[in-house]
N, C-alpha and C positions, 0 to 999 in steps of 0.2 A: 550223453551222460551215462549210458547204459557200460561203456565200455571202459574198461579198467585203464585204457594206454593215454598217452598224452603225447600227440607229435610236437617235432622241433618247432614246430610255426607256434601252437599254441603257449611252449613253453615263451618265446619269441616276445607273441604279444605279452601276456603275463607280466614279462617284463618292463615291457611301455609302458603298460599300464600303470603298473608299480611305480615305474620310476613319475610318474608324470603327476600320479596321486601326493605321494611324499614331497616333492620338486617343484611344482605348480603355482605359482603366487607364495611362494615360501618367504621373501622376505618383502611382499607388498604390506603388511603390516606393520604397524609400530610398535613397541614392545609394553607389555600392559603392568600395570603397579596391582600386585605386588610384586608377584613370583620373578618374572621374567625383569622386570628391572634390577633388582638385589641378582640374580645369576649372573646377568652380562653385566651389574657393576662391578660383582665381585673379581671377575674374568680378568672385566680390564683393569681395574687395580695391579694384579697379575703381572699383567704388563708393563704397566709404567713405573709399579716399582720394582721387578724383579724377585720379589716375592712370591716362589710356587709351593712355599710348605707352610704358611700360615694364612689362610684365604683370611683376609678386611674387607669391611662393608665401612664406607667414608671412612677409609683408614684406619679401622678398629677393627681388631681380633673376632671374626665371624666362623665359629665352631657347632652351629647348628646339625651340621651334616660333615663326611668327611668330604674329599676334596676332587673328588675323580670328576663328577659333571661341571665344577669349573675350570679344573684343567684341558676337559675336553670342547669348550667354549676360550679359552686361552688361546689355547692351541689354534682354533678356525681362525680367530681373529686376528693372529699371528702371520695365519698366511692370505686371509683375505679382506683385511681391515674392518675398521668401526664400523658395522653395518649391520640390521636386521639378519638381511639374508648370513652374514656371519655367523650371527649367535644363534640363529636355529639351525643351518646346516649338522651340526653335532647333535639335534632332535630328531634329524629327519633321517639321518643316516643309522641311529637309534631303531626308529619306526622300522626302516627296511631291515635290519639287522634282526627285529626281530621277527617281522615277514618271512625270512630267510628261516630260519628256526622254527620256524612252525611249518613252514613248507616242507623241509626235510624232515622233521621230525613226522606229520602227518603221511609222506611219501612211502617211508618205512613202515609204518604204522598197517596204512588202508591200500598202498599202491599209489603212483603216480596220480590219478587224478585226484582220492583226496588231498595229494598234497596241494594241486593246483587248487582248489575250490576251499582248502582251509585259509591259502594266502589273499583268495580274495576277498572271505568271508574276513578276518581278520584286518586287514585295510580299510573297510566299508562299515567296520562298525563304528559307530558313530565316536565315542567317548576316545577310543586308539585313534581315530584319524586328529580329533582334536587336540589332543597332547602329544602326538609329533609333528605338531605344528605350532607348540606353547613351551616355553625353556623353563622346566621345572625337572627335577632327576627321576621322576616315576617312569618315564618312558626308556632311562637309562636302566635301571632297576628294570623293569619287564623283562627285554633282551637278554640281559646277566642271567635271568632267572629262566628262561625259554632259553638258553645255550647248554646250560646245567644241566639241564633238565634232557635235553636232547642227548648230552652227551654221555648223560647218566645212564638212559636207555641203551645207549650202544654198549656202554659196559655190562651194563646185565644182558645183552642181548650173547656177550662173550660168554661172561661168565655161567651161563646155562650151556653153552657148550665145553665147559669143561669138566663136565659133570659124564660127558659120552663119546667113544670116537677113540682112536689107536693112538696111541702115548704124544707120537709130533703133534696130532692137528689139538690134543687139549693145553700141550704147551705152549701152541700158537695162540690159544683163544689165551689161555693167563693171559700172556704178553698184550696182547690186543685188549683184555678187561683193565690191566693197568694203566695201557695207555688212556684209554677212554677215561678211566678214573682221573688223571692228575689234569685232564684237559676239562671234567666238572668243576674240580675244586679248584682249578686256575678261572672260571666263570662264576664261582660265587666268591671269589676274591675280591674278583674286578668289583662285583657288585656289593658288596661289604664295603668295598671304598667309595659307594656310590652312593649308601642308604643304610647301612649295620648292617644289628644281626637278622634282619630278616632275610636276605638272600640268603642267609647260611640256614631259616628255619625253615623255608616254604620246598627247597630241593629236597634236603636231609627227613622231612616229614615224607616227602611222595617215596625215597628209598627205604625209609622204615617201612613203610606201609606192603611195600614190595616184598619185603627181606620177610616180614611175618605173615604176608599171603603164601609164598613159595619157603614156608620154614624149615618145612621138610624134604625141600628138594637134596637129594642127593650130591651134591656140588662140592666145592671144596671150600668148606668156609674160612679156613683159615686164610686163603688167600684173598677175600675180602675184606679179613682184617688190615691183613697186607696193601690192600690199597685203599681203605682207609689213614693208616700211618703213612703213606706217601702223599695222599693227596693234602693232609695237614700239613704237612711238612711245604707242601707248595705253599699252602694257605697261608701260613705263616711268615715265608720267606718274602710272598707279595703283599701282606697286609701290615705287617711288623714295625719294618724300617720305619713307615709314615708317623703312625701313631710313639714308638721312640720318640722319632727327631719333635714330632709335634710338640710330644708333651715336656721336652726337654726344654723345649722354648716357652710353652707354654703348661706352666705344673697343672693349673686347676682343670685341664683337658678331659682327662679319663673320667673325673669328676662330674664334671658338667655332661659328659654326651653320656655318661651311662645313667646319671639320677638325674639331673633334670632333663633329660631331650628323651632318650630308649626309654626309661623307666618312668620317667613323669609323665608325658604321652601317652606311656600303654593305660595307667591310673590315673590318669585327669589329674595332677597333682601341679602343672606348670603349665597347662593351656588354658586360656579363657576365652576362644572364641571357636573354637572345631569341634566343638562337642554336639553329640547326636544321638538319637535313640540305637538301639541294637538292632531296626528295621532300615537304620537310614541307607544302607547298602543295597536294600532288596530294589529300593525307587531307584538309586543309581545303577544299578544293575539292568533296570528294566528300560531306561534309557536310555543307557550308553551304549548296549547291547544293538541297540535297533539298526538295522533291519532283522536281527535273526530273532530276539526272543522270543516272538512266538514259539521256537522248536526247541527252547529250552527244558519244556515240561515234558518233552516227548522222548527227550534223550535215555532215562533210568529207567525201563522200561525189563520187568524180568524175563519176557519171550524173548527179548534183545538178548539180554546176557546169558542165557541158555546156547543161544544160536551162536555164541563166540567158541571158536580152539581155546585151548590151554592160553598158548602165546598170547592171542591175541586179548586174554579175559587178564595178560598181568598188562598190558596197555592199555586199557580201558580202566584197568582201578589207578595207576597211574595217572592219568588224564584225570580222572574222577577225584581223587586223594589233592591233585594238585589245584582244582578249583577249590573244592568243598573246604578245604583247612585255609586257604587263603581267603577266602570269605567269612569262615568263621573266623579267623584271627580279625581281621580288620574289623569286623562287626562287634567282637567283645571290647577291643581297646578302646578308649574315652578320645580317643583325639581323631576326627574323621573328617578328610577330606574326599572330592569324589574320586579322583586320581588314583587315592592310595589304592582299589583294587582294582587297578591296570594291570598285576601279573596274571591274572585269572585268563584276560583276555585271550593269548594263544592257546590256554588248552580250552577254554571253547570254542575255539574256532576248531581245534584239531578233529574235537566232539562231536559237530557238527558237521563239517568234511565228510570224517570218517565213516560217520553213521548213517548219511544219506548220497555218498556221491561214490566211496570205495567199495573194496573187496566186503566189508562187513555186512553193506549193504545187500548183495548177491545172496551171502552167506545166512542173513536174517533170513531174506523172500525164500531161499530153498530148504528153510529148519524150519519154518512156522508162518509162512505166508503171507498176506499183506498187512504190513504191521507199520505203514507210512500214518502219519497226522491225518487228518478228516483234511477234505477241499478247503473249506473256511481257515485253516493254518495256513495253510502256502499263499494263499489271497492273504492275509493281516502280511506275510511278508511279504507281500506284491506292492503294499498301498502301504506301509509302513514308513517309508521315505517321503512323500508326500504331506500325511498326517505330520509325519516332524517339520517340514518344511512351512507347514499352517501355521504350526505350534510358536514355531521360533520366531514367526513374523509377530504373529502376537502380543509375544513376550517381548518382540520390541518397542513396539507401539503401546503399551499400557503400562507395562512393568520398567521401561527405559525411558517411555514417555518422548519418544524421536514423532512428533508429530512432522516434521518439514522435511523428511526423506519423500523424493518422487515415488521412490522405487517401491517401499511397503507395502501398499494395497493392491499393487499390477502383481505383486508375486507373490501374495497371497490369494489373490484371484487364479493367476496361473497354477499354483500348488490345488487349491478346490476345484476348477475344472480340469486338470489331471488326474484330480482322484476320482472326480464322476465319471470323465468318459474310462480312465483303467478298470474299474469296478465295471461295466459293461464290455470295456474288451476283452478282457481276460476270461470270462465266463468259458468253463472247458477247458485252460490251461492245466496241464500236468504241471508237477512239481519242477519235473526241470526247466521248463519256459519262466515257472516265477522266479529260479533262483537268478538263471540267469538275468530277466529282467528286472529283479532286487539291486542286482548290482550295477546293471547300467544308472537306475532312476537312482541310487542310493548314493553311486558315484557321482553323478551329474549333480545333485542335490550341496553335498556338503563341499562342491568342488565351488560352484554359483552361492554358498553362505558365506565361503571362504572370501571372494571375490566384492560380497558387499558388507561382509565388517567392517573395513577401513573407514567406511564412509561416517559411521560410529563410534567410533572408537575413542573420541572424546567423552562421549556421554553412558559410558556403561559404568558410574559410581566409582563403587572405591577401586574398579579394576581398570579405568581408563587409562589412556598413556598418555605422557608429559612431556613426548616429544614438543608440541608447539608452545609449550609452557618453556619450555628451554630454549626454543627461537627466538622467542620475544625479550628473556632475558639475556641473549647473548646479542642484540640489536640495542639493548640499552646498556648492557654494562658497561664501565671504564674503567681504566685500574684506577686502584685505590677504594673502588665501591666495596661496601659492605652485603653480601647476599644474606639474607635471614628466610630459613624455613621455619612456618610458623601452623602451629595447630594438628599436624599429622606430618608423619616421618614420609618424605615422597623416596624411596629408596634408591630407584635406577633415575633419578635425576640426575644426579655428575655423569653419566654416560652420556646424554646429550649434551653436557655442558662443556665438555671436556675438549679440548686445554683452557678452554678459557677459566675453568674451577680444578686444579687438579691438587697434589700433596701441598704444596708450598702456597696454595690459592683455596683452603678449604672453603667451605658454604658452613654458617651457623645455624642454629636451630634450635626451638624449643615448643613448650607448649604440649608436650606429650609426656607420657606417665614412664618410671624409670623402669617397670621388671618388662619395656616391652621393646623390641628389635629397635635401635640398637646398642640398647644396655645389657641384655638380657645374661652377654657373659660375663662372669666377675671379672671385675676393675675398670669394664669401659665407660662407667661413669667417669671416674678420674682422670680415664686417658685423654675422655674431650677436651677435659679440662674447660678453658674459656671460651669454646665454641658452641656450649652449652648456653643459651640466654636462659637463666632460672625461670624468669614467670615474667607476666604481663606488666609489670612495673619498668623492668629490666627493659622489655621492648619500645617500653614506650619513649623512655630516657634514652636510647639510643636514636629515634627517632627525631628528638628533640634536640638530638647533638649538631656538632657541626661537619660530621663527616656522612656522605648522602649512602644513603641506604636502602635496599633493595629488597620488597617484603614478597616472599612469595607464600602468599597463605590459603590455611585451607577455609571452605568458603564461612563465612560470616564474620572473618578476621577483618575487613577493611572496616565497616561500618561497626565494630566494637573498638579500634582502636581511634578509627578519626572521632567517637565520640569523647574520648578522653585526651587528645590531642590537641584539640581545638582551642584558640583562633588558629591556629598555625594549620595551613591545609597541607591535603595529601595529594601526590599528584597519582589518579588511576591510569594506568594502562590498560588491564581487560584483563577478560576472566577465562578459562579454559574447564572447557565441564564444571569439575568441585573447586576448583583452585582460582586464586584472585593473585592480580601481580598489581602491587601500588610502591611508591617510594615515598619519601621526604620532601625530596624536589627533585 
C-alpha cells in the first residue's frame, strides 16, 4: 500500500475482479416493477415496432426521460434476445464504464495505485453495485457524468500548460485542451440524452468552480472561450436532431419534459410520491456509501489541504465542487429517489483512493504527519459489510415479512459471528489490512445478497417481479380471451407476455387514477382509447359477458369483485406476492 506503482498482475486481477462483480449472476434475477419493467418494456416495444424515436410504454408515447438508456437496452436485446441478462447487460457495462472513469481519472490524479484502490472502492460501494445491477438510467447518467468530468480534467490539465513553455509545445497543449474539451461535451451530450440538464449542470459547475479558483491564472482565456463554442456546437449537433424529430412528431414534448418532468420534479409541482426532507440524502448517503463512510468525515480536513501542490489543490476542489453541488442539488429538489445521487459516487471513491492509498497520501505524512482516522475508523470499515449483511437480513424478515426462507437466520447468524470473531481478529490491523479486507468481506457480501434475492423476489411489495404472474397467464390464455389489468398499472408485464400480448393483442386496464404513468403525457388518455375499462362497473359487466376474461388484479380485487358478481362464480387461479389472477370461467 506504501507504494505508489501497481504491477501488470495487479492491474490483471483488478480486472477479474471487476468484470466478475458487474457480470456475476447478472441476469439470475427477474426484472422488478416499477423501474426495470417500464425500461425493458419500453426497449422492447422498440423493437417490435420499429419505433427508435418516440419511446411507448403499452404503446403510448412515453417522454418521461429522453431516449438513450432505452435505446441502449434496444440495442442488447437486439443482439442477445428477450432476457434478463439482456436488459441489464447495458447496466452493467454502464457500472464498469464508469469504474473505468474513476480509475483513470484517480490514476492521474494520485498515481497508479489510487486509481487502482478508487476502482475498487467505487465497485464495493454498496448503492453503485446495486444499480448496476437494476435497469434504471442513473447508473447511465453517472458514467456520462465521471467521463465529463475526466475528460474535463485533461483539458485544463492542457490548458495550464498553455500558459508556459516555447511557442510549439503551448500550441500543442491548445490543440490537445480542445481536443479534451469536445470529447467532455460529447459526454454530457450522451448524458443529456440519458437524464437532461443535469449532466450538463453537475460538469459545467465543477469547471466553473475551477476557472474562478485559478482566475488569475496567466493562461489564455480566450481559448477557453474557444472551446467552449466548440464543445456546444458538438453538444448540439448530438442532442438537436432527437428532440427536432421528437417534437415534430410529437408537439407537446418540450412542453412536458421541461415543465412537468425538469421543472415539476425540481419544485414538487407534478410528483406525489418521491418527496423527502432535505436530509433524506444524508441517510442515503450513509448507506449506500458503505463500506467506506466511515472516512467520509475524515476527507476535508485543513492540514490535508495545506499539504497539497497547486496542481494537485485544483483536483481536489474538483473532486470536492463535484460531490458537494451534486448533493446539494439533489437534496434541494422536491422529487427524491435514492439513485438520483449515484453521480457523486466516483468522486468519492476518487476522494478516498486518493487521500489514503496515492501520492497525496505520502505528501500529507511528509507536510504534517500522521493525520490518518483514529484505529476505531478503519475497524467500522472492517465490520461495516457484515453490519449490512445483519441489517438486510432483518429487513427481510420483518419489513418483507419472508418467514419460510431456510436461508434468513443461518446468514444472519453467519454475518453476527463474522462480526464477533472480525472484531477480535483484526485487533492491530493497519489501515491497509482493513481496506483491503473491506473489500474482500464487502465483495463477498453483496456478491452472496445478489445470489439470494431471487429466492424473494415475489414478495418485496410494490417492487416484486411479474415474471410468474405472466407464466401462469400465458398457460391459460387462448385467443380471443380478454386480458384486464385491474387496480395498479403493472408496467413491464407485456415483456413477459410477449408475443402472446403484443400491438395487435393489447392487455386492458383500469382501476388507477389518470395524472399517473400511463397517462401522465397529454393525450394518452384518448390514445387508450377502449383499452381503458373506466371503473368497477365497467369491469364487472365485462365479466358478466359472454366472452371469457382474464383478470389480473392487484390484491383485494378478486374478493371485491366476486362479491358483486355473484351467483355467477369466478374461477381462481392464484396469487403472486400483490397480484391475484382469476377469470369468468
Amino acid at each position: 500500500m506504501s507504494s505508489d506503482v501497481t504491477t501488470r498482475g495487479q492491474r490483471w486481477w483488478l480486472l477479474a475482479v471487476t468484470l466478475f462483480a458487474f457480470l456475476f449472476l447478472l441476469g439470475s434475477r427477474s426484472l422488478n416493477e416499477p423501474d426495470e419493467g417500464r425500461y425493458a418494456e419500453v426497449a422492447r416495444e422498440m423493437l417490435e415496432t420499429g419505433d427508435w424515436l418516440v419511446p411507448h410504454l403499452w404503446y403510448a408515447p412515453h417522454l418521461d426521460k429522453p431516449p438513450m438508456a432505452y435505446w441502449a437496452v434496444a440495442a442488447s436485446m437486439r443482439l442477445w434476445g428477450y432476457s434478463e441478462w439482456a436488459v441489464r447487460a447495458p447496466v452493467a457495462l454502464a457500472g464498469l464504464s464508469g469504474v473505468l472513469a474513476a480509475y483513470l481519472l484517480a490514476s492521474r490524479l494520485g498515481g497508479p495505485r489510487a486509481g487502482l484502490w478508487s476502482a475498487l472502492i467505487l465497485q464495493t460501494s454498496m448503492l453503485y453495485f446495486v444499480m448496476a445491477r437494476m435497469l434504471t438510467c442513473d447508473i447511465f447518467l453517472t458514467q456520462f457524468v465521471a467521463w465529463a468530468i475526466y475528460f474535463g480534467w485533461r483539458g485544463w490539465e492542457a490548458f495550464r500548460d498553455t500558459a508556459e513553455g516555447p511557442p510549439a509545445a503551448r500550441a500543442l497543449a491548445g490543440r490537445r485542451f480542445l481536443g479534451w474539451q469536445s470529447a467532455a461535451w460529447a459526454a454530457m451530450a450522451l448524458g443529456f440524452l440519458t437524464k437532461g440538464p443535469v449532466a450538463l449542470a453537475i460538469p459545467l459547475a465543477t469547471g466553473a468552480a475551477l476557472v474562478l479558483f485559478r482566475r488569475r491564472l496567466a493562461g489564455r482565456w480566450g481559448l477557453m472561450w474557444l472551446g467552449t463554442g466548440f464543445g456546444l456546437a458538438i453538444f448540439s449537433l448530438m442532442v438537436m436532431p432527437w428532440f427536432i424529430l421528437a417534437s415534430h412528431r410529437m408537439p407537446q414534448l418540450l412542453d412536458y419534459m421541461v415543465i412537468d418532468q425538469a421543472l415539476g420534479h425540481t419544485l414538487g409541482t407534478t410528483i406525489k410520491n418521491r418527496q423527502g426532507s432535505p436530509l433524506y440524502f444524508v441517510v442515503i448517503l450513509a448507506v449506500g456509501f458503505l463500506p467506506w463512510t466511515p472516512l467520509l468525515g475524515w476527507l476535508w480536513r485543513p492540514t490535508h489541504w495545506r499539504s497539497l501542490s497547486q496542481a494537485q489543490k485544483d483536483g481536489w476542489l474538483m473532486l470536492s465542487v463535484w460531490a458537494s453541488f451534486t448533493f446539494v442539488l439533489f437534496s434541494l429538489t422536491k422529487a427524491k429517489l435514492p439513485a438520483y445521487i449515484l453521480p457523486i459516487f466516483p468522486a468519492l471513491a476518487v476522494l478516498v483512493a486518493w487521500r489514503w492509498s496515492g501520492a497525496a497520501t505520502s505528501a500529507s505524512r511528509a507536510g504534517s504527519g500522521r493525520i490518518d482516522p483514529a484505529e476505531w475508523v478503519w475497524r467500522a470499515v472492517l465490520i461495516s459489510p457484515l453490519l449490512l449483511s445483519a441489517a438486510m437480513t432483518l429487513a427481510v424478515r420483518f419489513l418483507f415479512k419472508v418467514m419460510d426462507e431456510a436461508w434468513v437466520w443461518p446468514f444472519f447468524g453467519v454475518a453476527v459471528a463474522g462480526l464477533v470473531i472480525l472484531l477480535i481478529w483484526s485487533r492491530g490491523w493497519d489501515r491497509a489490512r482493513c481496506m483491503r479486507a473491506a473489500v474482500v468481506i464487502g465483495l463477498a457480501n453483496l456478491l452472496s445478497v445478489a445470489a439470494l434475492v431471487p429466492t424473494v423476489e415475489t414478495r418485496l411489495k410494490s417492487n416484486q417481479t411479474l415474471k410468474p404472474l405472466a407464466a401462469m397467464l400465458r398457460v391459460e390464455y387462448r385467443p380471443g380471451d380478454t386480458v384486464v389489468c385491474w387496480g395498479f398499472f403493472p408496467q413491464g408485464l407485456p415483456f413477459y407476455l410477449y408475443p402472446t400480448v403484443d400491438s395487435a393483442h393489447p392487455l386492458l386496464f383500469g382501476g388507477i387514477p389518470f395524472h399517473v404513468v400511463p397517462f401522465e403525457f397529454p393525450g394518452n388518455r384518448e390514445r387508450f382509447g377502449k383499452r381503458v375499462v373506466p371503473d368497477e362497473a365497467a369491469l364487472v359487466r365485462l365479466l358478466q359477458g359472454h366472452a371469457r376474461v382474464l383478470v389480473v388484479g392487484f390484491e383485494g380485487t378478486f374478493r371485491q369483485i366476486e362479491s358483486q358478481i355473484k351467483p355467477t362464480p369466478l374461477r381462481w387461479f392464484g396469487a403472486v406476492g400483490r397480484w391475484e389472477f382469476f377469470a369468468n370461467r
